[in-house]
Every structure is written in C-alpha cells, then in structure tokens.
N, C-alpha and C positions, 0 to 999 in steps of 0.2 A: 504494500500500500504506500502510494507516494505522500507525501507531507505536502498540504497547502502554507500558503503565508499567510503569516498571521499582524493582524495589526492591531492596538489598541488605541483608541479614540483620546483626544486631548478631553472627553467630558470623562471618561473612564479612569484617567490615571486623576483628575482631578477627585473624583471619588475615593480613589484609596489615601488621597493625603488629606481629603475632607474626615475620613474614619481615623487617620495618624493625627489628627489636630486635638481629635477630642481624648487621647489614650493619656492619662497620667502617666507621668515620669517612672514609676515604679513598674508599670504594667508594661513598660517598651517594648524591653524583649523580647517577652512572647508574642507581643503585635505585631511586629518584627517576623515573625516566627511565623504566623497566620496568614499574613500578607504572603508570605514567600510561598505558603502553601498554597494560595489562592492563586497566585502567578504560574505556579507550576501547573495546577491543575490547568488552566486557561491555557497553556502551553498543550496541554493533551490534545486541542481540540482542532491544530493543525494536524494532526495524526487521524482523528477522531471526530470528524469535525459536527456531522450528526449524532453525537452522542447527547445533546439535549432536545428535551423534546420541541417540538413548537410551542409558542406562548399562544394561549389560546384568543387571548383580544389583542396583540398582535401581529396582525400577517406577514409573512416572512421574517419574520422573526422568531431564533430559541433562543432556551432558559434552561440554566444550568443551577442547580442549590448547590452552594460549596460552604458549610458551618450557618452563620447568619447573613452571607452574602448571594445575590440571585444574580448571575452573570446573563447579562443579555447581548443576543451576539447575532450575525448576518453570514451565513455562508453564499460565496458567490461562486458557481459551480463554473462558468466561463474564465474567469481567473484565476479559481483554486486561491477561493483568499477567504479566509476567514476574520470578520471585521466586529472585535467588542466593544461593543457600543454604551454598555452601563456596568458598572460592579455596584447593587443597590443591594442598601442592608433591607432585609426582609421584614426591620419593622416599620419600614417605610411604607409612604404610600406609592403601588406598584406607576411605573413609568407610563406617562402617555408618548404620541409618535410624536409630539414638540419634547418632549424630554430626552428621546432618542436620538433624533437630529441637529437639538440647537445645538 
C-alpha cells in the first residue's frame, strides 16, 4: 500500500497550541506526550487514510476519536493527499463547514 501526503491545516496546528495554552506548567509533559500521540496517530492516516469513518453532517469529510480529541480530515483520492482540517477536543461544540475552511 502506497503512502498519501499528508498535510495539516494552519487552523489545525492552531488547535493543538490553543489545547498547549491552556495545560498548566506541571501537567506539560505528559501534554507533550498526548500531542505526540495524536501526531503520530494522524500520521497513520497517510498509510491509512480511510481508516475514519465519514462525519455524518459533514460530507466529505472523516472523523477520527484519538483520547478527547476528534481529528477531522479530507482524503483527496486524485492527489493521494490526505488534508487535517481540525484536531477538536470533543467537548467542544462539533465543527461547522465555516469552521473547517476559515
């Protein structure tokens, strides 16, 4: 199985450092540590790329659960590019399609 490319969205990396703003000093680490998991897992998804299911309200679009974070992502079969579009903590309220794009 070939590997797609993978990209992550400047709203997406904005999201992991909006989650790293809020983590007290003491708890770094392992934040640290969560992220790196979450990175790696999102990394699978160039391998893997339908391994989430579809989001059901919205189209073309999947959703990955990784601990409290719901990765929302666009596979583009013409390109072989896989495109993350949100890392939302899941006690959020879930993404609309201006959420995904702005």
């Amino acid at each position: 199985m070939s590997l797609y490319s993978l990209h992550i969205t400047l709203r997406a990396q904005e999201d992991i450092n909006r989650f790293l703003d809020y983590v007290p000093q003491d708890y770094w680490e392992p934040a640290e540590r969560f992220i790196d998991s979450l990175l790696e897992r999102a990394e699978k998804l160039a391998r893997f790329p339908h391994m989430g299911p579809p989001d059901a309200d919205l189209p073309g679009v999947r959703a990955l659960v990784f601990g409290r974070f719901k990765v929302f992502y666009t596979v583009n079969e013409p390109t072989r590019a896989v495109v993350i579009l949100r890392f939302r903590d899941t006690h959020q309220d879930l993404p609309t399609w201006e959420d995904l794009s702005g």
